[in-house]
C-alpha positions as CSV (number, residue, x, y, z in Angstrom):
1,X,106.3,84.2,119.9
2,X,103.5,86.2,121.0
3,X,100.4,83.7,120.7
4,X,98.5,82.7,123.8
5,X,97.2,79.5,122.4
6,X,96.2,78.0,119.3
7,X,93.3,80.8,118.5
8,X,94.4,83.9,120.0
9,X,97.7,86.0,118.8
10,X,98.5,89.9,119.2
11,X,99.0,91.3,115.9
12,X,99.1,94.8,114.0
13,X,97.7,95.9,111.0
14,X,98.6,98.4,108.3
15,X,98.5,99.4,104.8
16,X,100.5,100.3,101.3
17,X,100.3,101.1,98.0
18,X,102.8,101.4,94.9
19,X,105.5,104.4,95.6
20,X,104.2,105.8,91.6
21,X,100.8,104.9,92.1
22,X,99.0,106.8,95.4
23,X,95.7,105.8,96.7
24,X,93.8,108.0,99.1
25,X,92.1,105.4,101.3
26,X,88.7,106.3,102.3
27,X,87.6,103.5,104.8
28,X,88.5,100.0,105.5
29,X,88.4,97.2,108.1
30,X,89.8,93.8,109.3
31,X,86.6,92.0,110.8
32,X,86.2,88.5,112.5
33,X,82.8,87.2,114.5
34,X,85.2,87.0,117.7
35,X,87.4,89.1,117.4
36,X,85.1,92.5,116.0
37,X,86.5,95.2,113.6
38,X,89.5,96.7,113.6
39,X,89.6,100.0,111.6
40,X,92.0,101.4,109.4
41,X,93.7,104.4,109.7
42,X,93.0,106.9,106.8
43,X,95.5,109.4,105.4
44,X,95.0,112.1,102.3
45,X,97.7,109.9,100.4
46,X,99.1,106.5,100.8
47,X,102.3,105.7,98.2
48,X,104.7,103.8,100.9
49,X,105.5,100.8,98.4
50,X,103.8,97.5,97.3
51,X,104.5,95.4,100.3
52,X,105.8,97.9,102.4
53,X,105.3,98.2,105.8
54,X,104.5,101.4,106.6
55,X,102.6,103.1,110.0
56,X,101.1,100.3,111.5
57,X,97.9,100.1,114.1
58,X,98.6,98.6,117.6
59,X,96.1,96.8,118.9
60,X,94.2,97.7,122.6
61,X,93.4,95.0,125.1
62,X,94.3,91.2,124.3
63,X,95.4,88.3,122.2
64,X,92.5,88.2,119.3
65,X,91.5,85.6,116.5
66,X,92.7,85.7,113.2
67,X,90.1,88.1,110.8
68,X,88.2,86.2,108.7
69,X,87.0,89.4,106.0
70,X,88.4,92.7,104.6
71,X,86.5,95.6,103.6
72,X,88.0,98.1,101.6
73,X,87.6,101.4,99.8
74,X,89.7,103.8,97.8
75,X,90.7,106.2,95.2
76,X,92.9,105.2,92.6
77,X,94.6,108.9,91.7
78,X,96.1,107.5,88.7
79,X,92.7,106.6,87.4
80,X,90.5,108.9,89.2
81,X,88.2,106.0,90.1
82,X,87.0,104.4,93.5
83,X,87.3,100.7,94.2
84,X,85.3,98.8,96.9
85,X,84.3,95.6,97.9
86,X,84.3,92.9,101.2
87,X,86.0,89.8,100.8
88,X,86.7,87.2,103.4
89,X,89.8,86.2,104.3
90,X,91.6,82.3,104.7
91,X,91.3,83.1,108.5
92,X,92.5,79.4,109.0
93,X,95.4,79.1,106.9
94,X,96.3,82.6,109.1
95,X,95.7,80.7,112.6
96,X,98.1,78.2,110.8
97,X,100.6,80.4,110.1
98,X,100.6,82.5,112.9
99,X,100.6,79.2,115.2
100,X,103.4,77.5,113.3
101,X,105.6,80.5,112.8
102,X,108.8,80.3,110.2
103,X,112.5,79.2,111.2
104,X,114.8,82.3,110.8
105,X,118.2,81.6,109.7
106,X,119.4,84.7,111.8
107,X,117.3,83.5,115.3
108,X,118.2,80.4,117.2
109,X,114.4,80.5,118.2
110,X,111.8,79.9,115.8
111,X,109.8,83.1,114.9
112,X,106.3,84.3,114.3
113,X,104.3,87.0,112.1
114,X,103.9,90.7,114.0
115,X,101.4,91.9,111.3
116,X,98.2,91.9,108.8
117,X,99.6,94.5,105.8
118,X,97.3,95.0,102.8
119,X,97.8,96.8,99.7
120,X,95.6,98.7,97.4
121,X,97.1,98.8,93.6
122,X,95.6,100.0,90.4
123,X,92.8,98.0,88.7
124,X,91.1,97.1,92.1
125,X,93.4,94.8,92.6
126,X,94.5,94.0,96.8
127,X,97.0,92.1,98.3
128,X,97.1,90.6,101.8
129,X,100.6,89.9,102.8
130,X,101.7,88.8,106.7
131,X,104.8,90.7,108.0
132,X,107.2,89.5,110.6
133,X,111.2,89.6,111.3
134,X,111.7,91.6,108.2
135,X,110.1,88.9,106.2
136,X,106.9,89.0,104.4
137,X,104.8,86.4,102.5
138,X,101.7,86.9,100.7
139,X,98.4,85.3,101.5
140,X,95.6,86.7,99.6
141,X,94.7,88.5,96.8
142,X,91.6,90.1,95.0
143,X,89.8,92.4,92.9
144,X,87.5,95.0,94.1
145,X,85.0,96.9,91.7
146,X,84.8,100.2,90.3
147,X,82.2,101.8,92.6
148,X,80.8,105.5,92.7
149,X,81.3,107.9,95.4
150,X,79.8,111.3,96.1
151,X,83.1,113.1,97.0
152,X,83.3,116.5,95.5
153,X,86.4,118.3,95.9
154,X,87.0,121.9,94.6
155,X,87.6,122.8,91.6
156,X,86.8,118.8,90.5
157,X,88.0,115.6,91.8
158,X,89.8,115.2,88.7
159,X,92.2,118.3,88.7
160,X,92.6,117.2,93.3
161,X,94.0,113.9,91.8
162,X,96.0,115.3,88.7
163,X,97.6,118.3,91.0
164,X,98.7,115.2,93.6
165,X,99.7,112.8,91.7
166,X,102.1,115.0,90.0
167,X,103.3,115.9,93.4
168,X,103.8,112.5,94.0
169,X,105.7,111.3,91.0
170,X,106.3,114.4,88.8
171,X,104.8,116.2,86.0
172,X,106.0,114.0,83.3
173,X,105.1,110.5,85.0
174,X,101.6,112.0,86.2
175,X,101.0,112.8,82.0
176,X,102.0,109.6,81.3
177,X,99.8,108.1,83.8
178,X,96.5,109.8,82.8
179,X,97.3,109.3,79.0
180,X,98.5,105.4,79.1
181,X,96.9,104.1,82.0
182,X,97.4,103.0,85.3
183,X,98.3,99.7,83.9
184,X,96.4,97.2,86.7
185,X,97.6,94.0,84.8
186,X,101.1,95.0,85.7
187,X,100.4,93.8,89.3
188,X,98.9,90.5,87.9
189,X,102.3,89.9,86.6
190,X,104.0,90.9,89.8
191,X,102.1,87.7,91.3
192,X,104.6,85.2,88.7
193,X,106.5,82.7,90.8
194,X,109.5,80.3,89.5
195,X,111.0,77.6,91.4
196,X,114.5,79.0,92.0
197,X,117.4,78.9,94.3
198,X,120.4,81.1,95.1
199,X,123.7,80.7,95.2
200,X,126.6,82.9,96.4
201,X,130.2,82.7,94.3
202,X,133.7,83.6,95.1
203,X,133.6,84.2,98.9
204,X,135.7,83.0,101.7
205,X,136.1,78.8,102.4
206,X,135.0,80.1,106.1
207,X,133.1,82.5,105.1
208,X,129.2,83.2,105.6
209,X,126.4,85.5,104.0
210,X,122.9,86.6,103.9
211,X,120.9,87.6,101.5
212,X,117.7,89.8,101.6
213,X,115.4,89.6,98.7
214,X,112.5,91.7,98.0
215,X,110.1,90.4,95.1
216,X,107.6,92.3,92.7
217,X,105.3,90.8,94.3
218,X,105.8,92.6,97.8
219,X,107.5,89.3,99.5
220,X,110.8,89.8,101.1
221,X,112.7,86.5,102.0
222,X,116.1,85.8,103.8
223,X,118.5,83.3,102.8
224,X,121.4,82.3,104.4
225,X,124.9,81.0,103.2
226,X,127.8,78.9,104.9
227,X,131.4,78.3,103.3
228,X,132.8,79.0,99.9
229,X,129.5,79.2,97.6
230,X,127.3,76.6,99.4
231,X,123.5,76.1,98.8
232,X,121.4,78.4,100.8
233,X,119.3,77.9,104.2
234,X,116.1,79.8,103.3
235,X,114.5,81.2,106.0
236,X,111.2,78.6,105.4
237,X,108.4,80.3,106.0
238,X,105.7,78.7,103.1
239,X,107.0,77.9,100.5
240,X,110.7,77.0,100.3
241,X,110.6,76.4,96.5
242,X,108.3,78.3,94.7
243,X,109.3,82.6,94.5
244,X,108.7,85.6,93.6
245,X,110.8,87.9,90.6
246,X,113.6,89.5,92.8
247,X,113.0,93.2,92.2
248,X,116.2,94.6,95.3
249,X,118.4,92.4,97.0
250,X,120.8,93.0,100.1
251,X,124.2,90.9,100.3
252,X,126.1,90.8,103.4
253,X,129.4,89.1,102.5
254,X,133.0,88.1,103.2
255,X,135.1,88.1,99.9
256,X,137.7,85.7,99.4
257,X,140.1,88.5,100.9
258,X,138.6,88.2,104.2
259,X,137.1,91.7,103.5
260,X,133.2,92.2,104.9
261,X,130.9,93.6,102.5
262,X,127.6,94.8,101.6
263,X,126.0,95.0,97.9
264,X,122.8,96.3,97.4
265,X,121.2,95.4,94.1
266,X,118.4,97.2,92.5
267,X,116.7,94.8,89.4
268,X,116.1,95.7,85.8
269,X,111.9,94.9,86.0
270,X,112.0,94.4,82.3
271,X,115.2,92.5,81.7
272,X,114.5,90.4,85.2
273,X,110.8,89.0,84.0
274,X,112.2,88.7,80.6
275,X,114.8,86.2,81.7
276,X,112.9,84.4,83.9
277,X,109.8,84.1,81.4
278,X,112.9,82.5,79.0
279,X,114.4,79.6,81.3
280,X,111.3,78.5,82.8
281,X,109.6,78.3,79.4
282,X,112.6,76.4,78.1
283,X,112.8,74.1,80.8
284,X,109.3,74.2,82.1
285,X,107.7,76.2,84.8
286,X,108.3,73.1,87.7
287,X,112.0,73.2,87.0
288,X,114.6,74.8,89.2
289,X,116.5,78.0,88.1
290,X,119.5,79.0,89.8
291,X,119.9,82.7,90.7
292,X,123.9,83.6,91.2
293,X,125.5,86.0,92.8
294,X,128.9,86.0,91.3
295,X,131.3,88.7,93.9
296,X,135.0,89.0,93.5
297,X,137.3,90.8,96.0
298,X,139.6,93.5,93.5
299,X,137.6,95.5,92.0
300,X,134.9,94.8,94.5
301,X,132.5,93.7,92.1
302,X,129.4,91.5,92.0
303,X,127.8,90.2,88.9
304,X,124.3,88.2,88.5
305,X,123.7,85.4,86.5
306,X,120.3,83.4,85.9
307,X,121.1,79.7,85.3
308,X,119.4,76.4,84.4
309,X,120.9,73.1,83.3
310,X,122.5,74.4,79.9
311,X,122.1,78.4,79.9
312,X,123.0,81.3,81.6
313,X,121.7,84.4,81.4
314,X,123.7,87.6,83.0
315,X,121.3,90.2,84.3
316,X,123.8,93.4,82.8
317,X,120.9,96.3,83.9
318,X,120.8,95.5,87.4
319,X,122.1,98.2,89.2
320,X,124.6,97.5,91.8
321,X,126.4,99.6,94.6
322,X,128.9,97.7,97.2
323,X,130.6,99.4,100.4
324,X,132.4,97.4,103.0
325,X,130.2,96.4,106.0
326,X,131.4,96.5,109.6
């Protein structure tokens, strides 16, 4: 852990935005009253992914505070509008987490965050997450305002972000984009959580696994498994019970035939919401779903199932590709 005491902590800081809905940054800053500003680097387009950590900024000299505010500006392409606004940020419940760190299941030494990532997604809205050990947990969120900019760009701003964003995401989905709408309330959703839990069927007695799961909501989380379909060690970092909507998961397995394995899953957005929105509002939004990860040794197969006490529901458009794993 890099932290020098209580206070201080050496920490990066980056930036992302949706992969189908690029932003061109125009100026923002982490700021603290002891620790100063620290700029953001601005590039013509940023689409790396929501909660993706992309370039990040080093910091020069030592240890600093947590920041305590964000300022941000931007250009949503998608809607050819600007966002702006300063916000401060929960620079205590940072210290806290930065100071306490997280127990990783894969590290026989407790670990810490590396880094202060912040998104920029349609609607104004932003996202603060903390980054660290491939994990990522979010800590703030807020709206910024529509603001007005004098940025000219031949032959009009409009036509720079329509010939761009098609660039970005293709003719078709640019069209689509200018004619329906960005859709900003899509990344309120995103923000859901469920209390649920995962388990992993059909592998070896001895055998163990790990689990990488990437959320909607830009979280990523790591769960560990010991022994034949036992519960999982999650790799506690705030919450333990309370999660996002898995959007990819990454399953490193032993099948019962002592064969190592790796399935990447890639989740339906509709179906996945869907059947979550269904259990939880049948058993009520405190109670604990069961996400399982059914995987069989011939055909190499996995299938995924979303359980309460009475129902299951099998998620049949996730997409699902397994190799064997050294």
């Amino acid at each position: 852990m890099q932290q020098v005491d209580q206070r201080y902590f050496s920490w990066n800081y980056g930036l992302c935005a949706p992969a189908d809905r690029p932003v061109r940054v125009i100026g923002g800053s982490l700021h603290s009253g002891t620790a100063g500003v620290r700029r953001f680097l601005c590039s013509e387009l940023l689409h790396n992914g929501w909660g993706e950590k992309g370039p990040v900024t080093l910091p020069a000299g030592n240890p600093a505070a947590m920041p305590d505010g964000l300022s941000m500006t931007w250009f949503s392409l998608a809607e050819n509008t600007f966002f702006s606004g300063t916000f401060p940020l929960p620079s205590e419940r940072l210290r806290q987490l930065f100071a306490g760190g997280f127990h990783h299941p894969l590290s026989p030494e407790r670990s810490t965050w590396t880094t202060v990532l912040v998104g920029c997604a349609p609607g104004g809205r932003l996202s603060v997450w903390l980054s660290g050990q491939g994990l990522t947990v979010e800590v703030a969120h807020f709206a910024a305002a529509e603001t007005d900019l004098d940025w000219d760009i031949p032959p009009s701003r409009a036509e720079w972000a329509r010939t761009r964003l098609a660039r970005t995401v293709g003719e078709r989905e640019a069209q689509q984009l200018f004619t329906e709408g960005a859709g900003g309330e899509r990344w309120d959703n995103y923000r859901r959580r469920f209390a649920w839990s995962a388990l992993v069927l059909g592998m070896g007695t001895d055998a163990t696994a790990t689990l990488v799961v990437r959320s909607f909501n830009g979280e990523a989380e790591l769960f560990e498994f010991r022994g034949g379909g036992g519960a999982a060690t999650h790799a506690e970092t705030v919450s333990p019970l309370a999660h996002g909507v898995p959007k990819s998961m990454e399953l490193h397995f032993t099948c019962s035939a002592g064969v190592r394995r790796v399935a990447k899953v890639q989740c339906d957005e509709l179906e996945t919401f869907a059947a979550f929105a269904k259990l939880s509002e049948r058993t009520g939004a405190s109670a604990g779903l069961s996400l399982h990860l059914d995987v069989t040794a011939a055909p190499a197969e996995l299938r995924l199932y979303l359980c309460d006490d009475l129902y299951s529901l099998e998620l049949l458009s996730a997409k699902v590709r397994i190799s064997r794993s050294s």
